[in-house]
GUGU-387799 format. One record per residue (C-alpha): residue number from 1; residue in three letters; y, x, z. Coordinates in steps of 0.5 Angstrom, whole numbers, plus 2048, in hexadecimal, padded with zeros to 3 digits. Layout:
# residues N
<atom><seq>NUM</seq><type>ALA</type><yy>Y</yy><xx>X</xx><zz>Z</zz></atom>
...
***
This chain:
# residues 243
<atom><seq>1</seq><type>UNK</type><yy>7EF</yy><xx>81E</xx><zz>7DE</zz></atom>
<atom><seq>2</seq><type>UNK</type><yy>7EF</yy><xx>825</xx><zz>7DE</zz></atom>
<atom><seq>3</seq><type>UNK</type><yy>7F2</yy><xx>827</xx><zz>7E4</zz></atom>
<atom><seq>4</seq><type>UNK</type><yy>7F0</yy><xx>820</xx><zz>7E8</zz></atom>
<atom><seq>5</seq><type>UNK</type><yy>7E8</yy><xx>821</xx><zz>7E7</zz></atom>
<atom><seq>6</seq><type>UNK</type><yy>7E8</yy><xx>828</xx><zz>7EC</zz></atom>
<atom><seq>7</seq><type>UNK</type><yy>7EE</yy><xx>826</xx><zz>7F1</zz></atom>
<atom><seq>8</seq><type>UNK</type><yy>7EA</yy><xx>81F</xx><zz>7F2</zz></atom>
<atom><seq>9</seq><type>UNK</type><yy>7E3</yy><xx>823</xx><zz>7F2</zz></atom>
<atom><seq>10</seq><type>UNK</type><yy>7E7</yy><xx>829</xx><zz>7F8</zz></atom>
<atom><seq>11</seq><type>UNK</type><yy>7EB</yy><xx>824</xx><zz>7FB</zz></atom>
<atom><seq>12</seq><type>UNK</type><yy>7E5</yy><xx>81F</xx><zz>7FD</zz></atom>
<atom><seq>13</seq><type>UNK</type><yy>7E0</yy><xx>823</xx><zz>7FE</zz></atom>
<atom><seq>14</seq><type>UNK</type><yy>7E3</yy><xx>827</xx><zz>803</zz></atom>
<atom><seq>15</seq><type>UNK</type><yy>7E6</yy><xx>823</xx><zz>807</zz></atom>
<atom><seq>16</seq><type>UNK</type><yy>7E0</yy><xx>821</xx><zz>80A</zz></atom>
<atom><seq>17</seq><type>UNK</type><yy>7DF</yy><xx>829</xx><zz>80B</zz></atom>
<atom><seq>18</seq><type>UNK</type><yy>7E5</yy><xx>829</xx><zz>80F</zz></atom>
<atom><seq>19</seq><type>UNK</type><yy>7E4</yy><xx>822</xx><zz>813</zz></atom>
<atom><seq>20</seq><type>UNK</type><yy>7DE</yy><xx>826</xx><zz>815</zz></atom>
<atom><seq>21</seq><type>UNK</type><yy>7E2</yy><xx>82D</xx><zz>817</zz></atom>
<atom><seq>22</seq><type>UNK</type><yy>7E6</yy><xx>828</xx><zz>81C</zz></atom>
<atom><seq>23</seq><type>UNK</type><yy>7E1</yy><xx>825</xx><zz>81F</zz></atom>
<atom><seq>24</seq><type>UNK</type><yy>7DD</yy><xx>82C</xx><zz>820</zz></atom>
<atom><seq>25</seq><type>UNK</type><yy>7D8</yy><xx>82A</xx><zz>81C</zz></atom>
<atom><seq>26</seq><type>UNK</type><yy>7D8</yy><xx>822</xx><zz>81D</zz></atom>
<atom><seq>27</seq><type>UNK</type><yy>7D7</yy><xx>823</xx><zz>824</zz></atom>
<atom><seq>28</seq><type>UNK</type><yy>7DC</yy><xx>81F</xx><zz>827</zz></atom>
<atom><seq>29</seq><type>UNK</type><yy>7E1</yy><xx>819</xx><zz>824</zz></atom>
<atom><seq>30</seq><type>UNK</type><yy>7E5</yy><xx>81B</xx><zz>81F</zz></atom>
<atom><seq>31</seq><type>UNK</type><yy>7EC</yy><xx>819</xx><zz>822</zz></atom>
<atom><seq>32</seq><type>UNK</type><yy>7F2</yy><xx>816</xx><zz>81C</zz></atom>
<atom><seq>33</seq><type>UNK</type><yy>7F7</yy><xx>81D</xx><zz>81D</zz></atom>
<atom><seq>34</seq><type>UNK</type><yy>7F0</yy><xx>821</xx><zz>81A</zz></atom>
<atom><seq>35</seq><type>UNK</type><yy>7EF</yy><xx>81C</xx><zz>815</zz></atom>
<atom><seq>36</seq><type>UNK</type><yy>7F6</yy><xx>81D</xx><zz>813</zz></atom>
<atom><seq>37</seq><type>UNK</type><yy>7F5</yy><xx>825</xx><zz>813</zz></atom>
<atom><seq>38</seq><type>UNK</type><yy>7EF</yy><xx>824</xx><zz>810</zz></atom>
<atom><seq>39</seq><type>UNK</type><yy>7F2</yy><xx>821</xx><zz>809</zz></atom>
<atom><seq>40</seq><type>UNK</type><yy>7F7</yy><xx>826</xx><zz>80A</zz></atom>
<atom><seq>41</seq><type>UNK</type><yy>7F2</yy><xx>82C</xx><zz>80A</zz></atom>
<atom><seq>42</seq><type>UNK</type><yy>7EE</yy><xx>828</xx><zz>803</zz></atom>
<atom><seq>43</seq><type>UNK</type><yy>7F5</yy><xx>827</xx><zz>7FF</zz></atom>
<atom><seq>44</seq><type>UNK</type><yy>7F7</yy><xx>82E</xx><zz>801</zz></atom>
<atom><seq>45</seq><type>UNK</type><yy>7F1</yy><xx>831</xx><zz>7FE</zz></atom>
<atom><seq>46</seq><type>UNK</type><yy>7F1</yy><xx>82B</xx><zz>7F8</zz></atom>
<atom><seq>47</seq><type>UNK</type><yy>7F9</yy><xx>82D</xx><zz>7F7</zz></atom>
<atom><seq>48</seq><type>UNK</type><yy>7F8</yy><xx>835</xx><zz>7F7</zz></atom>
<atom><seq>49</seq><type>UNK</type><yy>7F2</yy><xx>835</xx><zz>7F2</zz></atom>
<atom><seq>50</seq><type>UNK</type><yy>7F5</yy><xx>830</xx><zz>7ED</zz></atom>
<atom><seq>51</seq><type>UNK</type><yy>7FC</yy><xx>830</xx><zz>7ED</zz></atom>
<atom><seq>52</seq><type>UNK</type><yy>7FD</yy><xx>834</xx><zz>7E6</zz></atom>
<atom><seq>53</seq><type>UNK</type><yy>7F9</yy><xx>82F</xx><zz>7E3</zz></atom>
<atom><seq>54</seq><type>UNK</type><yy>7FF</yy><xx>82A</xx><zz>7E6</zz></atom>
<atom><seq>55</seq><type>UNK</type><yy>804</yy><xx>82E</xx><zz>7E4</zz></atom>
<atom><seq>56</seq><type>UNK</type><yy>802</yy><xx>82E</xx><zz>7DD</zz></atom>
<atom><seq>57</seq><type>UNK</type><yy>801</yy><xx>827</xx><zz>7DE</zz></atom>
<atom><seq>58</seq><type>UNK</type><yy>809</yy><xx>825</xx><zz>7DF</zz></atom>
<atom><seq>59</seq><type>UNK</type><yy>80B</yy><xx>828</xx><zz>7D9</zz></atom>
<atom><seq>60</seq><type>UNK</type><yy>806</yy><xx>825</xx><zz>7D4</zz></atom>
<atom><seq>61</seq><type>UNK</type><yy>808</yy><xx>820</xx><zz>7D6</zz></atom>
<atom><seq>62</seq><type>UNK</type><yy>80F</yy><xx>821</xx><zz>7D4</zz></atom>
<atom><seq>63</seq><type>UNK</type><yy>80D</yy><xx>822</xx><zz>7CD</zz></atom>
<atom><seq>64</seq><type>UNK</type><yy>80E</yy><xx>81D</xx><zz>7C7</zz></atom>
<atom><seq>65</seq><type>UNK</type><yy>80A</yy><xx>81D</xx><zz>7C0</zz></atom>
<atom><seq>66</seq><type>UNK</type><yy>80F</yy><xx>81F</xx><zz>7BD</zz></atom>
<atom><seq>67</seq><type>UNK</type><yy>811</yy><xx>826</xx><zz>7C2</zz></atom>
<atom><seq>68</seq><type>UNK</type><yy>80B</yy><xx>828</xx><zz>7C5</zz></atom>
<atom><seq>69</seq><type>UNK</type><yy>80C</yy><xx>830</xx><zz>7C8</zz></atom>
<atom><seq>70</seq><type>UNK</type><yy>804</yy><xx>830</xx><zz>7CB</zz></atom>
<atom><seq>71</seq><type>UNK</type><yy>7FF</yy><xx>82D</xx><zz>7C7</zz></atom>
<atom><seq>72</seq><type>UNK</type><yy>7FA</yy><xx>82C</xx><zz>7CD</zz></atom>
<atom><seq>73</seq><type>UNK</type><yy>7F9</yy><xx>82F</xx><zz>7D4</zz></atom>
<atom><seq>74</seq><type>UNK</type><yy>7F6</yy><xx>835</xx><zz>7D3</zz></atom>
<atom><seq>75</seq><type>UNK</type><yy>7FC</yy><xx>837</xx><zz>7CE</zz></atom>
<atom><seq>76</seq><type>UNK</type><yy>801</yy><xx>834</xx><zz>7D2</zz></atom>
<atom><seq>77</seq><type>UNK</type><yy>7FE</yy><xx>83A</xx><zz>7D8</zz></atom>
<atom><seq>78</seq><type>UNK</type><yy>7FE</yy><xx>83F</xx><zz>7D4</zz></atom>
<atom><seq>79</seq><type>UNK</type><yy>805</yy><xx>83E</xx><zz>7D0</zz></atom>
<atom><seq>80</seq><type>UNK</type><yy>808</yy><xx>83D</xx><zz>7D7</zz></atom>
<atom><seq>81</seq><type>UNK</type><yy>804</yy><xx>843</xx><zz>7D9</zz></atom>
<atom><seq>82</seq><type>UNK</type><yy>806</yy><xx>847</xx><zz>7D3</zz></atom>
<atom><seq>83</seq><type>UNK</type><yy>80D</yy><xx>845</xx><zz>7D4</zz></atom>
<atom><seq>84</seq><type>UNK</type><yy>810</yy><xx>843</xx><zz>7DA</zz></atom>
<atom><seq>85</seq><type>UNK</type><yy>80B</yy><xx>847</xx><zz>7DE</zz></atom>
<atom><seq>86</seq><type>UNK</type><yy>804</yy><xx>845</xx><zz>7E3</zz></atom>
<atom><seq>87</seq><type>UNK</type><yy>808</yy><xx>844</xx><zz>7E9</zz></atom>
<atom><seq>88</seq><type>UNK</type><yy>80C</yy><xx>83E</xx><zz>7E5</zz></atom>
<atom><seq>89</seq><type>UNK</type><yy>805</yy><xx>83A</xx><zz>7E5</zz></atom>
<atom><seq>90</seq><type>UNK</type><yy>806</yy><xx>83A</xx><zz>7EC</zz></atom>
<atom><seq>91</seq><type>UNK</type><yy>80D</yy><xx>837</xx><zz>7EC</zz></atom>
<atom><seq>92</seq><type>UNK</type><yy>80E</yy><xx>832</xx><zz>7F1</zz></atom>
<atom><seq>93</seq><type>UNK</type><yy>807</yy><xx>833</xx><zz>7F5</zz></atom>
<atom><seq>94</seq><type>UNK</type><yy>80C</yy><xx>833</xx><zz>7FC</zz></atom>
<atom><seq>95</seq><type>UNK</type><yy>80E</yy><xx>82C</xx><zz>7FA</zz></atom>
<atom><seq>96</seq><type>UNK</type><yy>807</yy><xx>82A</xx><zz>7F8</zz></atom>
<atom><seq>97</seq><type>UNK</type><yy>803</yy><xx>82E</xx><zz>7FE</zz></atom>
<atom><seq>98</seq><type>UNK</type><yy>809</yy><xx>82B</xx><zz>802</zz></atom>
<atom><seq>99</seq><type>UNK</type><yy>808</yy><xx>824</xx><zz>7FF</zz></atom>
<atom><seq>100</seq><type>UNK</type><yy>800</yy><xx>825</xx><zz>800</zz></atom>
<atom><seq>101</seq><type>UNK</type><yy>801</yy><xx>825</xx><zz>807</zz></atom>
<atom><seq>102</seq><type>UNK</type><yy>803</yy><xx>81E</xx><zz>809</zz></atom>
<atom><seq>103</seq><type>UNK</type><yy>800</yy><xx>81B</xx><zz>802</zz></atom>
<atom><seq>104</seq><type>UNK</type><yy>7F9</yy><xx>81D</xx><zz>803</zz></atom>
<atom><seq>105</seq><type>UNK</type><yy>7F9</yy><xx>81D</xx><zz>80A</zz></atom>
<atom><seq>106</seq><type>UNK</type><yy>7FC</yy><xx>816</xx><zz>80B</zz></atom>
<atom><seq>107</seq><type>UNK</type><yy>7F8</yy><xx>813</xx><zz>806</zz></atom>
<atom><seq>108</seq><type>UNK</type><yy>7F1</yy><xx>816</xx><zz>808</zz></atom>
<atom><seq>109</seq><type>UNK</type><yy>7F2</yy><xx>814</xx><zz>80F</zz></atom>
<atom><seq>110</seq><type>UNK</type><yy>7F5</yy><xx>80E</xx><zz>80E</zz></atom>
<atom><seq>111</seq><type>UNK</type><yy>7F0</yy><xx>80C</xx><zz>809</zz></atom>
<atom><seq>112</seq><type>UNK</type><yy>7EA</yy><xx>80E</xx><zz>80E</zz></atom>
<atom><seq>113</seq><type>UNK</type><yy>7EF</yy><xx>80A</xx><zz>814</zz></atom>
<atom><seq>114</seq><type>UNK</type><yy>7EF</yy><xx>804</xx><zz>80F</zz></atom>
<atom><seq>115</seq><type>UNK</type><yy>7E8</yy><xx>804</xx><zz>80E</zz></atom>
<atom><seq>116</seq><type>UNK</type><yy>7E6</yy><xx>803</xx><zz>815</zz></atom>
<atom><seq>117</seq><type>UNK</type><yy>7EB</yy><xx>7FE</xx><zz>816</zz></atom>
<atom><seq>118</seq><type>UNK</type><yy>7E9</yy><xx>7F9</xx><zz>811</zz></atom>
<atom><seq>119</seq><type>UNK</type><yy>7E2</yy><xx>7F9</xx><zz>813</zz></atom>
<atom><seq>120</seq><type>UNK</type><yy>7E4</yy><xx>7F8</xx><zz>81B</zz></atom>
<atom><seq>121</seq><type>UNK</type><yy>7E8</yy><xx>7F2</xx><zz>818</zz></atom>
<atom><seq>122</seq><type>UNK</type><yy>7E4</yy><xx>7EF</xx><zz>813</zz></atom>
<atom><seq>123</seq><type>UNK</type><yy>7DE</yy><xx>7F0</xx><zz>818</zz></atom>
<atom><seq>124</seq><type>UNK</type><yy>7DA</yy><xx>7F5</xx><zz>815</zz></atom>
<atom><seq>125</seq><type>UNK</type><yy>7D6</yy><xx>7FB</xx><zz>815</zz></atom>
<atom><seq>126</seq><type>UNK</type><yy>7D6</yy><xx>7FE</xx><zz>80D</zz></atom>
<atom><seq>127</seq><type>UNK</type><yy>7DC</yy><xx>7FE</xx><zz>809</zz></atom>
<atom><seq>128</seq><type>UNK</type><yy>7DB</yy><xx>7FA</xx><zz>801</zz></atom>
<atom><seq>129</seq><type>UNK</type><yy>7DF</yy><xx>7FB</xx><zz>7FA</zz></atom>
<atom><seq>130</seq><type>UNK</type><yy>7E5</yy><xx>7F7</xx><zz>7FD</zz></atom>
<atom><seq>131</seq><type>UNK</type><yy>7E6</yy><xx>7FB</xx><zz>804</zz></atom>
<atom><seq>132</seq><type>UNK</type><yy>7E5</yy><xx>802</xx><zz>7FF</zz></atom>
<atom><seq>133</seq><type>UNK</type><yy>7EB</yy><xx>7FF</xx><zz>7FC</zz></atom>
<atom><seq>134</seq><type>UNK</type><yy>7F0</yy><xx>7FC</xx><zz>7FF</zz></atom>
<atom><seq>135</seq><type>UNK</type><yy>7EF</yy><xx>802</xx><zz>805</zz></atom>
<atom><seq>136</seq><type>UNK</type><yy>7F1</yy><xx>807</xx><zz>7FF</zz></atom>
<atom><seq>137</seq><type>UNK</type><yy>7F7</yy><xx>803</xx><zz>7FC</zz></atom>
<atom><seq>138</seq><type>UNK</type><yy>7FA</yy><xx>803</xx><zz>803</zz></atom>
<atom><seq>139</seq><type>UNK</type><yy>7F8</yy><xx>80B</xx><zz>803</zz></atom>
<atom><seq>140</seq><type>UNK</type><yy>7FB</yy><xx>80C</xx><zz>7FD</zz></atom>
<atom><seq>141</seq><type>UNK</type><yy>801</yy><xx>807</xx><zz>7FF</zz></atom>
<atom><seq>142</seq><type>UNK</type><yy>803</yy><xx>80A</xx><zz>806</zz></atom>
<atom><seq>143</seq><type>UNK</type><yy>802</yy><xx>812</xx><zz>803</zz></atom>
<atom><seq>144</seq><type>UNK</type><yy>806</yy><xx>811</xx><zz>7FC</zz></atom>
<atom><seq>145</seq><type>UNK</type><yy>80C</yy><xx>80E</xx><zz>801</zz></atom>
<atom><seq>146</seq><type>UNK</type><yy>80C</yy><xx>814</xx><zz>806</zz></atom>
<atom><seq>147</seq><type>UNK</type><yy>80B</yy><xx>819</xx><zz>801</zz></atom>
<atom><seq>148</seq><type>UNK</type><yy>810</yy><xx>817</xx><zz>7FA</zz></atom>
<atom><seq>149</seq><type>UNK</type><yy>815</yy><xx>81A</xx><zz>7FC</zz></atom>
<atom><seq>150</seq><type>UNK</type><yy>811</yy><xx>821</xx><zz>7FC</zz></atom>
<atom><seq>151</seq><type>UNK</type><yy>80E</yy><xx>81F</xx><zz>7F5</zz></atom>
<atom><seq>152</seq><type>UNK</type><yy>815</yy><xx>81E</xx><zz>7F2</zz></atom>
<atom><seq>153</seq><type>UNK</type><yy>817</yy><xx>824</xx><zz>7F4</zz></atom>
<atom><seq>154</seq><type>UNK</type><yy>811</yy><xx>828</xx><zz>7F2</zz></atom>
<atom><seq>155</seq><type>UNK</type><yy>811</yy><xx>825</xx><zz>7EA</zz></atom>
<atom><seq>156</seq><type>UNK</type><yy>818</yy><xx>827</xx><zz>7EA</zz></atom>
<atom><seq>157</seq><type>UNK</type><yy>817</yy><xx>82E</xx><zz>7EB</zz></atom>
<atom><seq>158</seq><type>UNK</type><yy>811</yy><xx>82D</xx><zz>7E7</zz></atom>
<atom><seq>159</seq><type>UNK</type><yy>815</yy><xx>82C</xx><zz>7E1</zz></atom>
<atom><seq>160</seq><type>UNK</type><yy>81B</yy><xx>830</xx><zz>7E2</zz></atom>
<atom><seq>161</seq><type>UNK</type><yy>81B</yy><xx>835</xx><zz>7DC</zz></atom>
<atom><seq>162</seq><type>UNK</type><yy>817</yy><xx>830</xx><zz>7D7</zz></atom>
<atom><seq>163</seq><type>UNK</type><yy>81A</yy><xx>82E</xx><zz>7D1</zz></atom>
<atom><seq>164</seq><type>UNK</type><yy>818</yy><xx>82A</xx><zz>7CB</zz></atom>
<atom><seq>165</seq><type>UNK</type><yy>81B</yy><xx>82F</xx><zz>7C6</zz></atom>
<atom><seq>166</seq><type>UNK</type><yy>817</yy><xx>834</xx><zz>7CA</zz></atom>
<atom><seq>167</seq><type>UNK</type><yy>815</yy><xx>838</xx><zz>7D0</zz></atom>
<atom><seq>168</seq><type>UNK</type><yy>81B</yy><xx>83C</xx><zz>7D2</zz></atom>
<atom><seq>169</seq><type>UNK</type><yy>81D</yy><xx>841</xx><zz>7D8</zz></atom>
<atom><seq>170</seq><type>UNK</type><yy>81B</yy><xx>83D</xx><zz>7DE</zz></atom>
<atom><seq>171</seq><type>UNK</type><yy>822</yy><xx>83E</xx><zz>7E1</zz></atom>
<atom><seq>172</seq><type>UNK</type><yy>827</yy><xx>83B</xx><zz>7DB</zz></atom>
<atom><seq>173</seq><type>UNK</type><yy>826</yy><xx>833</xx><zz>7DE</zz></atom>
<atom><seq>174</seq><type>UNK</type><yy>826</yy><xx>835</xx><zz>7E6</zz></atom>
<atom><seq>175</seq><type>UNK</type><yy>82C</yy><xx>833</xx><zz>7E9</zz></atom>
<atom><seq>176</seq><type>UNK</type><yy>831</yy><xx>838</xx><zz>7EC</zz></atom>
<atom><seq>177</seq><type>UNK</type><yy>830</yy><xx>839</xx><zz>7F3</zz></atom>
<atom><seq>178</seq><type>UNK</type><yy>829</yy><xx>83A</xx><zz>7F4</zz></atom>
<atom><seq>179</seq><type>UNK</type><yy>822</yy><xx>837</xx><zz>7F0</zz></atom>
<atom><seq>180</seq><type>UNK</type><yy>81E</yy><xx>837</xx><zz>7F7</zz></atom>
<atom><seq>181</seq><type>UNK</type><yy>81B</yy><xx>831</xx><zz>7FA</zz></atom>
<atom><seq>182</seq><type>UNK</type><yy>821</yy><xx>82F</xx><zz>800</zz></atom>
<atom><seq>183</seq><type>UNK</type><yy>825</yy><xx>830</xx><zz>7F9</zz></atom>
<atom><seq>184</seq><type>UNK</type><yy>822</yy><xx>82B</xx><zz>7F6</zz></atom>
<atom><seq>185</seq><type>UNK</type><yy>823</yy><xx>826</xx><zz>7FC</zz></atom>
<atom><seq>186</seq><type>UNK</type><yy>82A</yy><xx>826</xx><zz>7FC</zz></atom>
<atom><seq>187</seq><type>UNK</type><yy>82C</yy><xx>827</xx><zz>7F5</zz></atom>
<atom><seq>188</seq><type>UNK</type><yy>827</yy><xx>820</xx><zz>7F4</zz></atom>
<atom><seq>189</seq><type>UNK</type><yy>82B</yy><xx>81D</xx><zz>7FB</zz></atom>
<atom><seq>190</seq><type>UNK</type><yy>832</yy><xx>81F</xx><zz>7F8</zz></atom>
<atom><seq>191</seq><type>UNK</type><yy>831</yy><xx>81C</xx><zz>7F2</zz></atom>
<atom><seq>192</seq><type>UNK</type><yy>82E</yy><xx>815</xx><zz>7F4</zz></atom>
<atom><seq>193</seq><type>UNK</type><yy>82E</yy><xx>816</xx><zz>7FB</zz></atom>
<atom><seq>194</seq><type>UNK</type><yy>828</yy><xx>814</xx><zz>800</zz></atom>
<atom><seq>195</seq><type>UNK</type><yy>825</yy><xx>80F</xx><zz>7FC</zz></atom>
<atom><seq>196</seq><type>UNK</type><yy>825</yy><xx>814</xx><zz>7F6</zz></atom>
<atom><seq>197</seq><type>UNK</type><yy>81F</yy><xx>817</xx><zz>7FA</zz></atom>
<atom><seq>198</seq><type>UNK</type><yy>81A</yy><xx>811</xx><zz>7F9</zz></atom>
<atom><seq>199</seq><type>UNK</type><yy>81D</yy><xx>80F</xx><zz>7F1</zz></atom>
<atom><seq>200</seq><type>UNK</type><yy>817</yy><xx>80C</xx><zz>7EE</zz></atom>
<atom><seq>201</seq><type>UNK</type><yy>813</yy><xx>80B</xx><zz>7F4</zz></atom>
<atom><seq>202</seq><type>UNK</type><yy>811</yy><xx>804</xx><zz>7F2</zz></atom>
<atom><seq>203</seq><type>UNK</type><yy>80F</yy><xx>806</xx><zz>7EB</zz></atom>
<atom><seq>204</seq><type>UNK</type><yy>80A</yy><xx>80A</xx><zz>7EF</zz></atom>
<atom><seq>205</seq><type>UNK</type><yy>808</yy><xx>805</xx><zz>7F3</zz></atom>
<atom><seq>206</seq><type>UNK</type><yy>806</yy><xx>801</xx><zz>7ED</zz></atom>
<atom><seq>207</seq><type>UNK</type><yy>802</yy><xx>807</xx><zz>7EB</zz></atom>
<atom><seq>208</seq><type>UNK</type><yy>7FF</yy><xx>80A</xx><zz>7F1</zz></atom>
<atom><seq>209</seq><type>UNK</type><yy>7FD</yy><xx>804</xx><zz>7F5</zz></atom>
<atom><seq>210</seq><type>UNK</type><yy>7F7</yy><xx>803</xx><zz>7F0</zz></atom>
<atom><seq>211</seq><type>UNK</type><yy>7F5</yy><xx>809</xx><zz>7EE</zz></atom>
<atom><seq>212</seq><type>UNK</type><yy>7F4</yy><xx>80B</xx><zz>7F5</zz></atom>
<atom><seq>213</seq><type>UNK</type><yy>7F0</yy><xx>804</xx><zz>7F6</zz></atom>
<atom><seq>214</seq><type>UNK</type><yy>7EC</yy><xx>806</xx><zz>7F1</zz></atom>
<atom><seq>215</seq><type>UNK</type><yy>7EB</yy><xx>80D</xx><zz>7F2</zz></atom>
<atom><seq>216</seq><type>UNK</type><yy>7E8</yy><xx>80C</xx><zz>7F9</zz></atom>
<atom><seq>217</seq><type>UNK</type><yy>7E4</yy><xx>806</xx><zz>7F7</zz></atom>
<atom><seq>218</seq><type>UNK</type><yy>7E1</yy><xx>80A</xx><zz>7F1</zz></atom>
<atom><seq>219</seq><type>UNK</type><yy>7E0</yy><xx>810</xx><zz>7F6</zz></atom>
<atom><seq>220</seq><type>UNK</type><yy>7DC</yy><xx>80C</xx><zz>7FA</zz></atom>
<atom><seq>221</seq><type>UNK</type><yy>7D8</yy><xx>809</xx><zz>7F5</zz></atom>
<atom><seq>222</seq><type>UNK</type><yy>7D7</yy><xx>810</xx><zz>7F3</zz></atom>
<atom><seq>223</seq><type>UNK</type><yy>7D5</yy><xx>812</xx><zz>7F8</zz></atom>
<atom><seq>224</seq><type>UNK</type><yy>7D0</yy><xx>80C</xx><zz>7FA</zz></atom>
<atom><seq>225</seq><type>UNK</type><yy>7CC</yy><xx>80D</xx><zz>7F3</zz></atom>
<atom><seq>226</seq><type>UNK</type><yy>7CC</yy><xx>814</xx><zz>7F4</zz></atom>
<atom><seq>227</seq><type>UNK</type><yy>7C8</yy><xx>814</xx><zz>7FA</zz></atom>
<atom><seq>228</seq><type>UNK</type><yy>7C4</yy><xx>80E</xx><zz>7F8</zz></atom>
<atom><seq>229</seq><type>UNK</type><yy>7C2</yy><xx>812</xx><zz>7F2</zz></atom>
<atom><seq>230</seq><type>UNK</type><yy>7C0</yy><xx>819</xx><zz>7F6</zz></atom>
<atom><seq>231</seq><type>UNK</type><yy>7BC</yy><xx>815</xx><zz>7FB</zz></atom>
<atom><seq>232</seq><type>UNK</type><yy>7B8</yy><xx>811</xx><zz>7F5</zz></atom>
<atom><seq>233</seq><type>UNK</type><yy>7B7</yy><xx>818</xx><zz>7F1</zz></atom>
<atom><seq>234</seq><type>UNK</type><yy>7B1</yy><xx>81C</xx><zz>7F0</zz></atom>
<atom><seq>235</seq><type>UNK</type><yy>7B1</yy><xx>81E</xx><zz>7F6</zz></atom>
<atom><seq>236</seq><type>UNK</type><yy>7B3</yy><xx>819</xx><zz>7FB</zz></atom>
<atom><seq>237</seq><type>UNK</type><yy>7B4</yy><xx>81B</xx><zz>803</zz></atom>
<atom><seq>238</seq><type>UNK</type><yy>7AD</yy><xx>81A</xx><zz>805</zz></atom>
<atom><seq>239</seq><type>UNK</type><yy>7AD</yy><xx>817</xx><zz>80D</zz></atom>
<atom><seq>240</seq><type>UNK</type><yy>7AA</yy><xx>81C</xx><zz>813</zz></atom>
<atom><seq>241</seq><type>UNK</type><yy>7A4</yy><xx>81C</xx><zz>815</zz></atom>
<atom><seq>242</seq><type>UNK</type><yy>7A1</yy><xx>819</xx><zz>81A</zz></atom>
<atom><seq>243</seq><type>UNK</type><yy>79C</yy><xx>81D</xx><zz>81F</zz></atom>
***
């Protein structure tokens, strides 16, 4: 919850910052290529600011009752600091910033795209609950199936070095030949061939294709009483004058 506040906080609200950099301030249509780099550029930026609080994130979640190395996030960034050095809080940021690219971009655009369809279809001019929803699963279907591979490799390299007894030296669990990303790839594809790169990818649909749904529908809620709430507040936007 910790990490998830600020990277959906950045990732949301910057999108619409950078659709409008596309567009040169709004000025012309937004075409599907620069939807795409515009959900890129806001999961970049949300990934970047973010990722020690994901870093720590997987590890606790390694945790049991019974052997716990972290008591809470702040210790776990401190001691993984302290121990195994900053730069480990970063570990599997290439993956992730390489994921970012296809997930992020593909499901802002896709969920925009989505949007649009639905209301074409269904003859309409403004999306309600069940567009905001059925457009965000469909989004967090298409990107979760073009970015899992990435994901696997990134929790992969997030965990190298952690074990339950303790923290010990980063390298004691990497395999010989290389810890790198491209490593990664082909010690999972020699090990479980192609399909290794997609293990556990239902499992995660079961989880993403609602969470994002949802995600999106509460965004959008959001976003309506908020405006609802400025424009009935003390001072409401007062309409110009005639002369």
């Amino acid at each position: 919850m910790v990490r998830i506040f600020p990277f959906s906080a950045i990732q949301l609200s910057s999108y619409p910052v950078f659709k409008s950099i596309a567009t040169e301030g709004d000025v012309r249509p937004i075409s599907p290529l620069g939807r795409f780099w515009a959900g890129t550029a806001a999961g970049v930026l949300a990934t970047f600011i973010t990722y020690p609080l994901d870093f720590i994130r997987c590890r606790l979640s390694m945790q049991t009752a019974q052997q716990q190395v972290y008591r809470g996030v702040v210790d776990g960034i401190i001691t993984v600091a302290r121990k195994e050095g900053v730069r480990q809080l970063y570990s599997g940021l290439l993956p992730s910033l390489c994921g970012i690219v296809p997930y992020a971009g593909i499901q802002l655009s896709v969920y925009d795209l989505t949007k649009e369809l639905l209301l074409h279809a269904r003859g309409r001019t403004v999306c309600d609950q069940v567009d905001f929803f059925v457009a965000g699963a469909w989004a967090g279907l298409v990107a979760q199936t073009a970015a899992f591979p990435i994901e696997l490799i990134r929790r992969r390299m997030q965990v190298r070095g952690f074990d339950l007894g303790g923290v010990v030296d980063p390298s004691a669990s990497a395999p010989k030949g290389g810890t790198g990303f491209l490593h990664e790839i082909q010690s999972v594809i020699r090990a479980d061939g192609f399909r290794g790169l997609y293990r556990g990818l239902v499992p995660n649909y079961l989880k993403i294709v609602p969470a994002a749904g949802v995600n999106f529908l509460v965004f959008e809620q959001a976003k309506t009483l908020w405006n609802y709430a400025r424009a009935s507040g003390p001072n409401p936007p007062q309409p110009a004058a005639k002369h």
